[in-house]
N, C-alpha and C positions, 0 to 999 in steps of 0.2 A: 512383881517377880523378885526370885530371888540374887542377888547379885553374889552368888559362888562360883567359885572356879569348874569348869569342866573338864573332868579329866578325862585320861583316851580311854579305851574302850581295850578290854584283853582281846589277845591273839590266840586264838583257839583254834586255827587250821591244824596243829598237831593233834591235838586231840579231835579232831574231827575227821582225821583220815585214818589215826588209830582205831576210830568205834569203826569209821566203813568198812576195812581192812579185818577187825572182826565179827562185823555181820556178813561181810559176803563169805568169810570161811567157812562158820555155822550153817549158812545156806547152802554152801555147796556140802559140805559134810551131809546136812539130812535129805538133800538130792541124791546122795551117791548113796545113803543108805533106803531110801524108798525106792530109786529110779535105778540106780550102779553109775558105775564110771562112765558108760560113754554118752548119759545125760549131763552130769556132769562137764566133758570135754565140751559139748555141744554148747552149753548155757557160756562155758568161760569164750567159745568163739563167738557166740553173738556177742558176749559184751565187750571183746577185743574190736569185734567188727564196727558196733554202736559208737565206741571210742573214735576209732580210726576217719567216722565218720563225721562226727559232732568237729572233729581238730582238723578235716580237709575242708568244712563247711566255714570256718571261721581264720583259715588263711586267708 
């Protein structure tokens, strides 16, 4: 094997909340333009709700 140093590893959580942050806009943007706004409102309460649940399950 080799005997070289290991370095760390980059920190990409910034950019990794930035891409989520613009696919879920593009998402809801081409929901409100097939479906309109109250698919829209609807999708963003479930994933408020999914959240809310996943962070009560893991208290």
């Amino acid at each position: 094997m080799r005997d070289r140093e290991v370095s760390e590893a980059p920190n990409y959580t910034n950019a990794a909340l930035v891409m989520g942050a613009v696919n879920l806009i593009w998402i809801f943007i081409v929901l409100w333009a097939v479906f309109g706004f109250h698919i829209v409102l609807a999708a963003g309460w479930l994933i408020n709700w999914a959240i809310t649940r996943l962070l009560l399950r893991r208290a």
